[in-house]
mmCIF file as gemmi writes it, N, C-alpha and C atoms, coordinates in Angstrom:
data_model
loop_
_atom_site.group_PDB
_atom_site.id
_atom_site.type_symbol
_atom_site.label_atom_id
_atom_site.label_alt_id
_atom_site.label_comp_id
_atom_site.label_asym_id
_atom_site.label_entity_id
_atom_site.label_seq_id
_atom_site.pdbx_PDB_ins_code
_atom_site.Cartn_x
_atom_site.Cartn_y
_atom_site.Cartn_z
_atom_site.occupancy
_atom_site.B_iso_or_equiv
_atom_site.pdbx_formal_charge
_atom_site.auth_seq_id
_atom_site.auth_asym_id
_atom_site.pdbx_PDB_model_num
ATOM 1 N N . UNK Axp A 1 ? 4.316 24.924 14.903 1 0 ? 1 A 1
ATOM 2 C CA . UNK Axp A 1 ? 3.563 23.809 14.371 1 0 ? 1 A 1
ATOM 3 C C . UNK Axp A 1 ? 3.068 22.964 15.551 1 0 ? 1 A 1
ATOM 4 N N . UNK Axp A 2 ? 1.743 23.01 15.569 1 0 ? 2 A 1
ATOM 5 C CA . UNK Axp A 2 ? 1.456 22.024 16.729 1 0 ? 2 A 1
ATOM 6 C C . UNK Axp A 2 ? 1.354 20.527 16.194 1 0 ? 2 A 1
ATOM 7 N N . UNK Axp A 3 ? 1.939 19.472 17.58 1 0 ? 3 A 1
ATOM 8 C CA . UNK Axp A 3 ? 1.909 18.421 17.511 1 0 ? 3 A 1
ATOM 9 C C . UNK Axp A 3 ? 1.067 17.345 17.93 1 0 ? 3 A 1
ATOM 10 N N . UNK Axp A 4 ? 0.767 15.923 17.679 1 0 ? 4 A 1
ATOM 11 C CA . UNK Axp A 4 ? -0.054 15.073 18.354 1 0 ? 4 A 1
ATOM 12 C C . UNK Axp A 4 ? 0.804 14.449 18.358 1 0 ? 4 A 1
ATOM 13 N N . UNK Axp A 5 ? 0.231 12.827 19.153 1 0 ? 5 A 1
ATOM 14 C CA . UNK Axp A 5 ? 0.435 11.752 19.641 1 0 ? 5 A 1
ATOM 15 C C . UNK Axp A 5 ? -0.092 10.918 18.947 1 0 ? 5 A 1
ATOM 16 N N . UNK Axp A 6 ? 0.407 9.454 18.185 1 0 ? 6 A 1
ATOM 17 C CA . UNK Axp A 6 ? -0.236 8.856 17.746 1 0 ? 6 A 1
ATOM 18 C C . UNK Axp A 6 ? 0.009 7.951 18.641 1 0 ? 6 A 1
ATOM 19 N N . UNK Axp A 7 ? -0.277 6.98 19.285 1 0 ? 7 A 1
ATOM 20 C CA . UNK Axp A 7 ? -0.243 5.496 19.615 1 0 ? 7 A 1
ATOM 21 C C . UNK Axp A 7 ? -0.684 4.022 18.82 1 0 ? 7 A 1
ATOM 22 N N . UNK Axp A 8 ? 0.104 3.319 18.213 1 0 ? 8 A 1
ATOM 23 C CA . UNK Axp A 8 ? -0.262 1.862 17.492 1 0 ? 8 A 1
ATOM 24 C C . UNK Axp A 8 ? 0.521 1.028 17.924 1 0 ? 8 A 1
ATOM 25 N N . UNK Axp A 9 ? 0.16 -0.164 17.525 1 0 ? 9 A 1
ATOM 26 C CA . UNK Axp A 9 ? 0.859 -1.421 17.854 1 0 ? 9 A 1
ATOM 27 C C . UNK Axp A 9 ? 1.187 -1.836 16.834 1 0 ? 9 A 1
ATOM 28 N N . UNK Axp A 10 ? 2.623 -2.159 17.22 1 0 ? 10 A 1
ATOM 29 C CA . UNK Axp A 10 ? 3.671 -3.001 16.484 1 0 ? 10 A 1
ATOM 30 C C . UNK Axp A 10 ? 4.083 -4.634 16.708 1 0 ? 10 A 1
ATOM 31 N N . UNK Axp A 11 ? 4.554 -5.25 16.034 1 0 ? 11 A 1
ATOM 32 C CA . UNK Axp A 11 ? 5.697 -6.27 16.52 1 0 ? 11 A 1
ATOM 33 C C . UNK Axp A 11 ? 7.493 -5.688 17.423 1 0 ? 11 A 1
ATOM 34 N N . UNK Axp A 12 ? 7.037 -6.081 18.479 1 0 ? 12 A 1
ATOM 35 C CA . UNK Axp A 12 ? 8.425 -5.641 19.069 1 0 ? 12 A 1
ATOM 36 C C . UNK Axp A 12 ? 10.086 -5.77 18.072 1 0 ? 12 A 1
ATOM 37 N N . UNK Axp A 13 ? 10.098 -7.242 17.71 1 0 ? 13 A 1
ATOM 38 C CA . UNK Axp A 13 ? 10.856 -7.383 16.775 1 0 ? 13 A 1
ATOM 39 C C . UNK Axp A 13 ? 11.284 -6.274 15.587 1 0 ? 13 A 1
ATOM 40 N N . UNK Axp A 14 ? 9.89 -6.086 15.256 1 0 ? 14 A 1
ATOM 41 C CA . UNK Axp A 14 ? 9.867 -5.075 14.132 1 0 ? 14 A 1
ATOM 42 C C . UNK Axp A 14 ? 10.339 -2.972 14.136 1 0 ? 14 A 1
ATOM 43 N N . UNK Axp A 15 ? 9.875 -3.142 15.656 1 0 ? 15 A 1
ATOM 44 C CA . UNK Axp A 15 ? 10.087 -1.713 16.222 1 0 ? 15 A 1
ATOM 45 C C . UNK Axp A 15 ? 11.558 -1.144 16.412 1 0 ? 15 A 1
ATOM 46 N N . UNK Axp A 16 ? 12.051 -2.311 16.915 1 0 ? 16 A 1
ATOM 47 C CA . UNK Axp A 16 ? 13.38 -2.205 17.326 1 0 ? 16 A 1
ATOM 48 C C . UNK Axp A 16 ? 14.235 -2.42 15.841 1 0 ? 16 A 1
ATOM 49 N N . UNK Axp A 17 ? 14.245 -3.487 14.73 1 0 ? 17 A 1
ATOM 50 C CA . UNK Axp A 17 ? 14.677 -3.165 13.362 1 0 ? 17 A 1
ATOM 51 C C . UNK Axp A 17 ? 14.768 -1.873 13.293 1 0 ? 17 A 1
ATOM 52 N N . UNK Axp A 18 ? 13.426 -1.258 13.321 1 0 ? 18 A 1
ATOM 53 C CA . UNK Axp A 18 ? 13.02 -0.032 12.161 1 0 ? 18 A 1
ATOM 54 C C . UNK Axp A 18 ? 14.17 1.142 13.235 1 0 ? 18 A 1
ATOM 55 N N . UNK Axp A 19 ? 13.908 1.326 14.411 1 0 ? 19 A 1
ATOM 56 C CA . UNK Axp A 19 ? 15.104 2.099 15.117 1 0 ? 19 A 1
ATOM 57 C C . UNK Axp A 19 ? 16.225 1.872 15.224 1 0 ? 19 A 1
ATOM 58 N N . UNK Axp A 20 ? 16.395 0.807 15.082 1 0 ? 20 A 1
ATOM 59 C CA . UNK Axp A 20 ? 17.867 0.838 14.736 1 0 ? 20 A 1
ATOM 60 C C . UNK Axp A 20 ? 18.371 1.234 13.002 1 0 ? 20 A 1
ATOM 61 N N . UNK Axp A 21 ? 17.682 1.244 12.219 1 0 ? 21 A 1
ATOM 62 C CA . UNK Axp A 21 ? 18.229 1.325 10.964 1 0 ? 21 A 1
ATOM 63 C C . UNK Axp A 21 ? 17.939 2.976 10.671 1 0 ? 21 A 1
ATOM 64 N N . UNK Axp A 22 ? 16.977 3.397 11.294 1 0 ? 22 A 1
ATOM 65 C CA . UNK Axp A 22 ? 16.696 5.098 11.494 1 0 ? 22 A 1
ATOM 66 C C . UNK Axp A 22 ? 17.766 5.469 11.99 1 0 ? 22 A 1
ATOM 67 N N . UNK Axp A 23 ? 18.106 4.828 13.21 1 0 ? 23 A 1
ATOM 68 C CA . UNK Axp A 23 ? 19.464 5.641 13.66 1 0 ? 23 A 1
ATOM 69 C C . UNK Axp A 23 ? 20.766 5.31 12.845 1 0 ? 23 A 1
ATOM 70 N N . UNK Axp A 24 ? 21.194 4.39 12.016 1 0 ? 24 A 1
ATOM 71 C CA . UNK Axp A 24 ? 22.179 4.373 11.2 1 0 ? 24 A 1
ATOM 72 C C . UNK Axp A 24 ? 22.212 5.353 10.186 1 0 ? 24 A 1
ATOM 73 N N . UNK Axp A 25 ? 20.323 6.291 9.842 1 0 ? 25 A 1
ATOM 74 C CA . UNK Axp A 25 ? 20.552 6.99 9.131 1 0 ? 25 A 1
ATOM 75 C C . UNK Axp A 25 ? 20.504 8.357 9.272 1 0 ? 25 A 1
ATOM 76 N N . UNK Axp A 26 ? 20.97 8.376 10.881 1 0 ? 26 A 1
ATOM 77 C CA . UNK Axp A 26 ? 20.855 9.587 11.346 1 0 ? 26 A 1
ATOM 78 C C . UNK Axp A 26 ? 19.245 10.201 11.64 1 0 ? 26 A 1
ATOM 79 N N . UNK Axp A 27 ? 18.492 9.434 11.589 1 0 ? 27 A 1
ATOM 80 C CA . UNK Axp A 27 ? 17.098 9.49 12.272 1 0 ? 27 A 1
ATOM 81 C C . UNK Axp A 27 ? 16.318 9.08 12.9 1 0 ? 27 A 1
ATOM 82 N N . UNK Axp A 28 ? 15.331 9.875 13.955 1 0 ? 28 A 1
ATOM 83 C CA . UNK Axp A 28 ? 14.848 9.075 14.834 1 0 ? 28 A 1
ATOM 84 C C . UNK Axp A 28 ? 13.588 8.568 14.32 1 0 ? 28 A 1
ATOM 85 N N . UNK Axp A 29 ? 12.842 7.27 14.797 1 0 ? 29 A 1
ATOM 86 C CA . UNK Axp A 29 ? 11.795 6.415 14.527 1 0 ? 29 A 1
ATOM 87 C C . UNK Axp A 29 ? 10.763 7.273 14.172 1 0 ? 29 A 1
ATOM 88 N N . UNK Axp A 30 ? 10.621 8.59 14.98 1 0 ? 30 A 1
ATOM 89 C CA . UNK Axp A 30 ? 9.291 9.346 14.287 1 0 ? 30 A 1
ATOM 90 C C . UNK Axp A 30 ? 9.173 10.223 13.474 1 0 ? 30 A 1
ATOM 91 N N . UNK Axp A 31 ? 10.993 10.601 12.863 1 0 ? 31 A 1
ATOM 92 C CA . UNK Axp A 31 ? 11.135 11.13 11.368 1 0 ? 31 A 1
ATOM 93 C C . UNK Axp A 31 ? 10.667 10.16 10.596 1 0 ? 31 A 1
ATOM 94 N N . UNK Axp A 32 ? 10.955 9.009 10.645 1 0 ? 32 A 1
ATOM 95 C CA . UNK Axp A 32 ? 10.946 8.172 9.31 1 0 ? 32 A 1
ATOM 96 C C . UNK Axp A 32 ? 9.032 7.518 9.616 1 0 ? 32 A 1
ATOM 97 N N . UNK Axp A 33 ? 8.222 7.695 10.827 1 0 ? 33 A 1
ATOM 98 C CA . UNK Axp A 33 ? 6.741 7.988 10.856 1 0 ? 33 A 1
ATOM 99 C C . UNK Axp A 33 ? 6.067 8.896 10.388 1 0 ? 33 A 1
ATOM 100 N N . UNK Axp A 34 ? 7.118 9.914 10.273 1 0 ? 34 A 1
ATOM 101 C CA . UNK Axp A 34 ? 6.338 11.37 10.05 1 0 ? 34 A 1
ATOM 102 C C . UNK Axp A 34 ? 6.128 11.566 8.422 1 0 ? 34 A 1
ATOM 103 N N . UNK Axp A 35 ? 7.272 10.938 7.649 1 0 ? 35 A 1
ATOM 104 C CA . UNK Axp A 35 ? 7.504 10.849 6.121 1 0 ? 35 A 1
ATOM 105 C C . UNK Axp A 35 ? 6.762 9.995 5.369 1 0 ? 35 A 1
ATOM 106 N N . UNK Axp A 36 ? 6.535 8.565 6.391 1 0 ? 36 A 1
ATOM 107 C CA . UNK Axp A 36 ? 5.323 7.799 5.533 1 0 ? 36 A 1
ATOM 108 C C . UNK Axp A 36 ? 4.283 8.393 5.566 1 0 ? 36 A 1
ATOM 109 N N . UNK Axp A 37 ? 3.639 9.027 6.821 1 0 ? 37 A 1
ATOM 110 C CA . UNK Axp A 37 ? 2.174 9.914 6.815 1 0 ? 37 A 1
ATOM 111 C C . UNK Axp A 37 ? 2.219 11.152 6.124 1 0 ? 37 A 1
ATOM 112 N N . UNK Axp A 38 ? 3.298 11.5 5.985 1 0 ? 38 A 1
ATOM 113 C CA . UNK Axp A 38 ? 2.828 12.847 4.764 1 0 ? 38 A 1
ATOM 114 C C . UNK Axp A 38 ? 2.89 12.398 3.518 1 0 ? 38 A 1
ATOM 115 N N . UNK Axp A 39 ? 3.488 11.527 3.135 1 0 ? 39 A 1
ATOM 116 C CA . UNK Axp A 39 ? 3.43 10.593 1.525 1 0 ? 39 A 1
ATOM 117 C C . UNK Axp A 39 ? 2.139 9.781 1.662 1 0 ? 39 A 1
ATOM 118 N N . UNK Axp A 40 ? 1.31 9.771 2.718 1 0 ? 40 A 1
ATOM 119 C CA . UNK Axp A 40 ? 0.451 8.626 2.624 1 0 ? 40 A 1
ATOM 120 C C . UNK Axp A 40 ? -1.026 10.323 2.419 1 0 ? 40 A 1
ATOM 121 N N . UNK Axp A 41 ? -0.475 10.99 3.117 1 0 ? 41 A 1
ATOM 122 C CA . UNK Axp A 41 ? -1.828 11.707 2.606 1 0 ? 41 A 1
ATOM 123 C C . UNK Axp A 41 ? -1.997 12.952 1.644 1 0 ? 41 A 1
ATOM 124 N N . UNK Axp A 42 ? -0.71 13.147 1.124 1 0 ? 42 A 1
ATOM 125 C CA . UNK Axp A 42 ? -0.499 13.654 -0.021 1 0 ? 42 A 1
ATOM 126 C C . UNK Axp A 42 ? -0.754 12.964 -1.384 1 0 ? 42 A 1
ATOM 127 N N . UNK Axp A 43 ? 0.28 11.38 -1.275 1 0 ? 43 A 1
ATOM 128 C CA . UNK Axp A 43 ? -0.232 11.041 -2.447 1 0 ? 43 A 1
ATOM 129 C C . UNK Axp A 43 ? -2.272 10.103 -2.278 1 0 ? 43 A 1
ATOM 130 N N . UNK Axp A 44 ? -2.258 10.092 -1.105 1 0 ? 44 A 1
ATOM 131 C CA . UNK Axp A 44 ? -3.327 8.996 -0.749 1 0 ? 44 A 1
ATOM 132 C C . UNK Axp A 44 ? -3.613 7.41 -0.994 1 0 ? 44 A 1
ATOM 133 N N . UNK Axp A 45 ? -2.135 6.806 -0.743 1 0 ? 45 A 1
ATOM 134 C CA . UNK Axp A 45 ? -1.925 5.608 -1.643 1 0 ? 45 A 1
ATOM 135 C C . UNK Axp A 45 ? -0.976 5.037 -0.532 1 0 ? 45 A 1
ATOM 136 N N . UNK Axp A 46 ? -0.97 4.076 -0.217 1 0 ? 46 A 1
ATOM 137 C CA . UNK Axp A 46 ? 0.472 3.5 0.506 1 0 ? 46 A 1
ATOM 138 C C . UNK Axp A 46 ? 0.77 2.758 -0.639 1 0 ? 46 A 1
ATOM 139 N N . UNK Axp A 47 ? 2.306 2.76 -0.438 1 0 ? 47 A 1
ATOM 140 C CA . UNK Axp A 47 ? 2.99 2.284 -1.181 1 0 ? 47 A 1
ATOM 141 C C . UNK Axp A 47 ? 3.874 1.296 -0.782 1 0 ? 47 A 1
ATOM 142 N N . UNK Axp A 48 ? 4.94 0.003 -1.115 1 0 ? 48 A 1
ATOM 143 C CA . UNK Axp A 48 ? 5.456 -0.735 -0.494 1 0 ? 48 A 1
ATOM 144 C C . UNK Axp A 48 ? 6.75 -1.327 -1.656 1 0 ? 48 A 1
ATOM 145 N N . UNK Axp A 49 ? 7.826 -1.909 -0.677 1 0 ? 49 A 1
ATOM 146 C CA . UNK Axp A 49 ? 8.65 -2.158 -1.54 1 0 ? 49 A 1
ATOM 147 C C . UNK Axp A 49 ? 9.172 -3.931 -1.172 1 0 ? 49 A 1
ATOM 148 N N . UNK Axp A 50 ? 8.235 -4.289 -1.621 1 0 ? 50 A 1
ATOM 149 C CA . UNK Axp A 50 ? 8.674 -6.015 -1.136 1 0 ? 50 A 1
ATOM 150 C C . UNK Axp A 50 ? 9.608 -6.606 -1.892 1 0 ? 50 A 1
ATOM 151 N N . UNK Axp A 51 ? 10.542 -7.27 -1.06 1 0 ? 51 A 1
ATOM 152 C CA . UNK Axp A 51 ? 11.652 -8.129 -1.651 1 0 ? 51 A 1
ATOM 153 C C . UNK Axp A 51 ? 11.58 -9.134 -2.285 1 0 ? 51 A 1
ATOM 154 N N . UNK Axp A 52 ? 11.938 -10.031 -3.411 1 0 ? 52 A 1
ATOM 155 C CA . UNK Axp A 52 ? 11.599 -11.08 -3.764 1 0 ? 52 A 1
ATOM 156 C C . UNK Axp A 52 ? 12.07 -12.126 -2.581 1 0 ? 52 A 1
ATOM 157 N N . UNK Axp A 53 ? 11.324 -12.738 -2.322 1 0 ? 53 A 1
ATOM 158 C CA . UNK Axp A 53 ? 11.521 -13.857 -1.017 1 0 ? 53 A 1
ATOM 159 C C . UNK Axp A 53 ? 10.526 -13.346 0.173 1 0 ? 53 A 1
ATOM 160 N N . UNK Axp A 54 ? 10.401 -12.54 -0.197 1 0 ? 54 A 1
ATOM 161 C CA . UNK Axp A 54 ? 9.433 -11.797 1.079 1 0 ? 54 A 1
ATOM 162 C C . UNK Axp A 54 ? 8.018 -12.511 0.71 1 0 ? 54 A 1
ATOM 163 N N . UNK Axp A 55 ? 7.635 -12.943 -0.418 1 0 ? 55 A 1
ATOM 164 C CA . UNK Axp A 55 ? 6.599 -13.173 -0.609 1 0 ? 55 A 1
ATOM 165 C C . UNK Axp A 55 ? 6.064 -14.336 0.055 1 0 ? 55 A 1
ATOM 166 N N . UNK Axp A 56 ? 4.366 -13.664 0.336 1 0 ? 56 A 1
ATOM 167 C CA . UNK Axp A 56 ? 3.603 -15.036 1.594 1 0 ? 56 A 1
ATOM 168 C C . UNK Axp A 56 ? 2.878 -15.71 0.408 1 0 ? 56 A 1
ATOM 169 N N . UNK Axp A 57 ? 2.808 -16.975 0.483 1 0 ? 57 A 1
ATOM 170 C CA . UNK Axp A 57 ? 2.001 -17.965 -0.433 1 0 ? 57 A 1
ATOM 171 C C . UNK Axp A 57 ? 0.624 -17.348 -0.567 1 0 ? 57 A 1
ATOM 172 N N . UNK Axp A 58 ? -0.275 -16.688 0.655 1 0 ? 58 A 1
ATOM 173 C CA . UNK Axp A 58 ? -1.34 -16.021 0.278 1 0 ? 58 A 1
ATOM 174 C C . UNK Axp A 58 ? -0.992 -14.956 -1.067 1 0 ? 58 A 1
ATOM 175 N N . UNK Axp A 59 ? 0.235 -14.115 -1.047 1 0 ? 59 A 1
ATOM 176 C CA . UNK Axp A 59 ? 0.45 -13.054 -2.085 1 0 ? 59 A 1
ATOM 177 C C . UNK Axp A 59 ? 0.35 -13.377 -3.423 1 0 ? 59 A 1
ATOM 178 N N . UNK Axp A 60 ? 1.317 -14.619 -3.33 1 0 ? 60 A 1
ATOM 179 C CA . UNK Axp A 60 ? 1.027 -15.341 -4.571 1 0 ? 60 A 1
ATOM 180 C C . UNK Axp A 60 ? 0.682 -16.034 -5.612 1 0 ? 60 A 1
ATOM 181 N N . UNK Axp A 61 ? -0.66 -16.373 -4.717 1 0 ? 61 A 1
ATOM 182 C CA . UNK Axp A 61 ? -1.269 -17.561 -5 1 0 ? 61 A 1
ATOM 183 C C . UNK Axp A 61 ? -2.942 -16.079 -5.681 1 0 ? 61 A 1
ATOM 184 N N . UNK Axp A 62 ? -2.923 -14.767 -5.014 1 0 ? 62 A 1
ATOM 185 C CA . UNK Axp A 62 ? -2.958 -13.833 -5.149 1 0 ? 62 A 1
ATOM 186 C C . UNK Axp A 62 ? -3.042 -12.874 -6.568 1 0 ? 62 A 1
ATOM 187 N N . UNK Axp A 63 ? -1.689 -13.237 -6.726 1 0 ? 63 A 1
ATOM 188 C CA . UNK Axp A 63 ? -1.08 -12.52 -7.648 1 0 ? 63 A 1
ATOM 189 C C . UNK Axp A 63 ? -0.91 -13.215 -9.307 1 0 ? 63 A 1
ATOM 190 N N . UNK Axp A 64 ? -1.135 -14.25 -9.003 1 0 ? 64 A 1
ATOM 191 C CA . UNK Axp A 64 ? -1.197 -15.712 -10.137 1 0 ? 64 A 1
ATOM 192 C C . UNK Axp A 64 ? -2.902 -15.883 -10.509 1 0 ? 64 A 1
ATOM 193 N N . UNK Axp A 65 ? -3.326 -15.703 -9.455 1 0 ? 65 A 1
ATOM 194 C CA . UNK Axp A 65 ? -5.259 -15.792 -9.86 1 0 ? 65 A 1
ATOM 195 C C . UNK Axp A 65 ? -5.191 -14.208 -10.668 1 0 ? 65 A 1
ATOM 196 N N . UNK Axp A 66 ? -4.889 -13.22 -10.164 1 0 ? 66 A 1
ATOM 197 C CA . UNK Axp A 66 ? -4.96 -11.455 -10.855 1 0 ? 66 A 1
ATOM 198 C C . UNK Axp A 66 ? -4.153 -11.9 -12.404 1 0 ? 66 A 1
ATOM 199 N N . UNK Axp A 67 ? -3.233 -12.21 -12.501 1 0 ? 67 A 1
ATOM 200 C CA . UNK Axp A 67 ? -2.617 -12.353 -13.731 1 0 ? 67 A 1
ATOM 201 C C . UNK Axp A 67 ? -2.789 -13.724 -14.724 1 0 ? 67 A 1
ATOM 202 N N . UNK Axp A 68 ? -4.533 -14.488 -14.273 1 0 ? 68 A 1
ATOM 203 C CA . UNK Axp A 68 ? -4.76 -15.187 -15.077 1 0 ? 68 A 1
ATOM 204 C C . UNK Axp A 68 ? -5.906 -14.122 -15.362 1 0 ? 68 A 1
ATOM 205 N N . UNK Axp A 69 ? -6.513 -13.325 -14.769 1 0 ? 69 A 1
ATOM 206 C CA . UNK Axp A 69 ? -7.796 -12.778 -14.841 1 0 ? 69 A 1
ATOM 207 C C . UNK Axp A 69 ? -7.631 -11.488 -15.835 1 0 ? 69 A 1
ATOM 208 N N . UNK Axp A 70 ? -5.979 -10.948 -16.233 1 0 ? 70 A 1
ATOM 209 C CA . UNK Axp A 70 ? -5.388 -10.27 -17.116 1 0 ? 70 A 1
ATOM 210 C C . UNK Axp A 70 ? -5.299 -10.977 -18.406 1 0 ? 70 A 1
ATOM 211 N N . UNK Axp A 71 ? -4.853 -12.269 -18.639 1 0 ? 71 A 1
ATOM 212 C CA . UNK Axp A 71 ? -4.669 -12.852 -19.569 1 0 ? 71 A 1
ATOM 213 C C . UNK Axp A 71 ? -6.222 -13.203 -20.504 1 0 ? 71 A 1
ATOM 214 N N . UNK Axp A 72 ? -6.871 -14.016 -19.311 1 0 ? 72 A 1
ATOM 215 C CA . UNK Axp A 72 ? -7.952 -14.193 -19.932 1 0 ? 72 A 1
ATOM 216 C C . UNK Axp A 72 ? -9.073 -12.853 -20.706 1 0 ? 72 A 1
ATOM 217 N N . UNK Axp A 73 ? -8.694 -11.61 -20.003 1 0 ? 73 A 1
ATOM 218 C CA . UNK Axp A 73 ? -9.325 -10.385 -20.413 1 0 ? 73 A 1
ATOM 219 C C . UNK Axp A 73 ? -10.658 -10.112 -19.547 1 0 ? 73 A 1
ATOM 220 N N . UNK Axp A 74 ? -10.39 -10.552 -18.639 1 0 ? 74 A 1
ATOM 221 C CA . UNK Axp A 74 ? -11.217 -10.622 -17.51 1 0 ? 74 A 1
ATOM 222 C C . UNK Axp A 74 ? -11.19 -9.027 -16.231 1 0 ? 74 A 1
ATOM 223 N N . UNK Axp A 75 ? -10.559 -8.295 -16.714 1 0 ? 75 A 1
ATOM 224 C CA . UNK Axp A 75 ? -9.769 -7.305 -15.897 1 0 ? 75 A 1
ATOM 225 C C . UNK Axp A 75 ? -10.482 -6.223 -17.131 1 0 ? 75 A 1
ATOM 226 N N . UNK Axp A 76 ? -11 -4.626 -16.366 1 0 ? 76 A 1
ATOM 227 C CA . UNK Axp A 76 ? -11.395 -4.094 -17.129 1 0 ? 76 A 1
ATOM 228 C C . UNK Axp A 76 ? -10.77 -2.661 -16.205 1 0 ? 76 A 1
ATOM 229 N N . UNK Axp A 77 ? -10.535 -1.269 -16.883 1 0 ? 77 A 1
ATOM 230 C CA . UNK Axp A 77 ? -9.859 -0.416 -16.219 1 0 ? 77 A 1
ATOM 231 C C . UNK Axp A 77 ? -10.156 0.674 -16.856 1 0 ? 77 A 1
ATOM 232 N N . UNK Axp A 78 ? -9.741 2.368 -16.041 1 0 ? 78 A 1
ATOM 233 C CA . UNK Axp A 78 ? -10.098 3.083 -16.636 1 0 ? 78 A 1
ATOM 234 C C . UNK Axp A 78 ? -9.631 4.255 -16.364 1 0 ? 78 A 1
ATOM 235 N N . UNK Axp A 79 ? -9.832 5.267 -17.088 1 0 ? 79 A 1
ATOM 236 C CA . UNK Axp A 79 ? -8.834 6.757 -17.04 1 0 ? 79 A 1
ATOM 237 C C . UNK Axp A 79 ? -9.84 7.749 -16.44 1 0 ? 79 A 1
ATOM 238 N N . UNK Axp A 80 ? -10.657 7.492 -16.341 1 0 ? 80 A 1
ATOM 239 C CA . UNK Axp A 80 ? -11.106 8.536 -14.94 1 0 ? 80 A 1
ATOM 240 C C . UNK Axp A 80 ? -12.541 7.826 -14.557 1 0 ? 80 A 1
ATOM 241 N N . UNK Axp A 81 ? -13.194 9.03 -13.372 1 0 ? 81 A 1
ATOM 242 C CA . UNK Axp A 81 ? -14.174 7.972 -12.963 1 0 ? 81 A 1
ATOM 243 C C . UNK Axp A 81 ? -15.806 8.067 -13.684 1 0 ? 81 A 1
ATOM 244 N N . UNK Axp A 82 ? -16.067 9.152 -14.724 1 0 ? 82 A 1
ATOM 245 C CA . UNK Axp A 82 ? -17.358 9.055 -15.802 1 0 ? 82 A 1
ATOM 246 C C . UNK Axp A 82 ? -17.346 7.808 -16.517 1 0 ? 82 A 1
ATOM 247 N N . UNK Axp A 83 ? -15.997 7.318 -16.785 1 0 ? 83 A 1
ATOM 248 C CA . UNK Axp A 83 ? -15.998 6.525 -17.488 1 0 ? 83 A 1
ATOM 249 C C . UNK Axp A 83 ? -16.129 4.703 -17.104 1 0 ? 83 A 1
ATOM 250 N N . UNK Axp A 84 ? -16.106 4.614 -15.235 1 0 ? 84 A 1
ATOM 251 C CA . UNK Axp A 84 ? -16.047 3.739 -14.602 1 0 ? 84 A 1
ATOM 252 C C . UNK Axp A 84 ? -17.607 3.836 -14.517 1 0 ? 84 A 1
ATOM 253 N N . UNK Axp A 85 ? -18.088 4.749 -14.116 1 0 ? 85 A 1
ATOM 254 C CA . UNK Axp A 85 ? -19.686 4.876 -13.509 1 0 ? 85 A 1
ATOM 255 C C . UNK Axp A 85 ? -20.556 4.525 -14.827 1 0 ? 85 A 1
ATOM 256 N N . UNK Axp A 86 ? -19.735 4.988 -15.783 1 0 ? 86 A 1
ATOM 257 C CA . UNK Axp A 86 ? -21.099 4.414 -16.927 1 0 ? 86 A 1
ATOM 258 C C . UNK Axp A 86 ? -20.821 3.354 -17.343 1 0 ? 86 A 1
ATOM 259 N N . UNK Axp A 87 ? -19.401 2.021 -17.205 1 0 ? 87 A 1
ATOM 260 C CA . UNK Axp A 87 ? -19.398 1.104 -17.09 1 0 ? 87 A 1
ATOM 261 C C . UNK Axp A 87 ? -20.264 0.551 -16.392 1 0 ? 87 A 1
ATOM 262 N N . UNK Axp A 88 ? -20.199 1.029 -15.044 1 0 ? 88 A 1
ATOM 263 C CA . UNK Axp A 88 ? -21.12 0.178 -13.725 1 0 ? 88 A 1
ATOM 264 C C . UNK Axp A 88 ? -22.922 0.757 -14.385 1 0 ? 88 A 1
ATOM 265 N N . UNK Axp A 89 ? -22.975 1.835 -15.063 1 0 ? 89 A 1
ATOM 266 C CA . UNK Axp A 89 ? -24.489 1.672 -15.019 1 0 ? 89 A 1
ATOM 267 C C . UNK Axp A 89 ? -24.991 0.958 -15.95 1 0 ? 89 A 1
ATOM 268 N N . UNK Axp A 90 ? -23.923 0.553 -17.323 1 0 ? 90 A 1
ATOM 269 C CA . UNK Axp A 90 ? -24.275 -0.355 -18.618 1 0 ? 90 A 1
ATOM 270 C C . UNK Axp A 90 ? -24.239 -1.894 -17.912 1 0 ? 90 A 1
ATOM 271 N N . UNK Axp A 91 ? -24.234 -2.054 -17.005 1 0 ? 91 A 1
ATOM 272 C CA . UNK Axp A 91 ? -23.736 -3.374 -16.663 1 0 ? 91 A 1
ATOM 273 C C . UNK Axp A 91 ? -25.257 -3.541 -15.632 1 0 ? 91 A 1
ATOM 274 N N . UNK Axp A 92 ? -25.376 -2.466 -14.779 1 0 ? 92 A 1
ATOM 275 C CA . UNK Axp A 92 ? -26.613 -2.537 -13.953 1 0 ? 92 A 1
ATOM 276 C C . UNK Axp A 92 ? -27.733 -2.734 -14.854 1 0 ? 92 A 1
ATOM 277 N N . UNK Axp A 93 ? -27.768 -2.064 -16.317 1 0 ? 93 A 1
ATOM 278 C CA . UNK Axp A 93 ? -28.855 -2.007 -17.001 1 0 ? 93 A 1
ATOM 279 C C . UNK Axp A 93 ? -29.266 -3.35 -17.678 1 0 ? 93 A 1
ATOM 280 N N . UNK Axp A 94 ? -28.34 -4.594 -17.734 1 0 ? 94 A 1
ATOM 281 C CA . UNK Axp A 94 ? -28.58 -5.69 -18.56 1 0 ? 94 A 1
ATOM 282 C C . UNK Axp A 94 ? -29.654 -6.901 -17.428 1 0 ? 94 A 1
C-alpha cells in the first residue's frame, strides 16, 4: 500500500491531548488520522461529538435561530435530489 504525507496545522495544546489519549489507547496519532479520513470519505460527511458545555455562544445562538425557523415552518427538506431541483425550479418560476 503506498503512502503520503499530509502536513496541517494544529493547536499545539490540542496535538499533544489527542497523542496522548491515542497512546492510552494503544495508538499512534496517525491511526486515529487515518480512521477519521477513511470515515470522512466513505461516508462523505464529518461528523462530531460535542459535549454539552462545549458549546460557543456563536453555536447557539445558531442553533436557537435553526429551531425557530423549524417551528415557524420555515425549514423545507427532502428525500432525494429530483425532488429538491423541482422545488428550486417552482420557486425560480414565481
Amino acid at each position: 500500500m503506498a503512502t503520503t504525507i499530509i502536513n496541517f496545522r494544529t493547536e499545539e495544546k490540542v496535538k499533544k491531548e489527542a497523542q496522548s489519549i491515542a497512546e492510552e489507547m494503544g495508538l499512534k496519532l496517525s491511526d486515529v488520522l487515518n480512521v477519521l479520513l477513511r470515515n470522512f470519505t466513505r461516508e462523505k460527511k464529518i461528523t462530531s461529538d460535542i459535549r454539552e458545555g462545549e458549546y460557543t455562544e456563536y453555536f447557539k445562538k445558531s442553533m436557537a435561530e435553526a429551531m425557530e425557523q423549524v417551528k415557524n415552518g420555515d425549514v423545507v427538506s427532502f428525500n432525494n435530489t429530483e425532488d429538491a431541483l423541482d422545488y428550486l425550479h417552482k420557486i425560480a418560476e414565481k
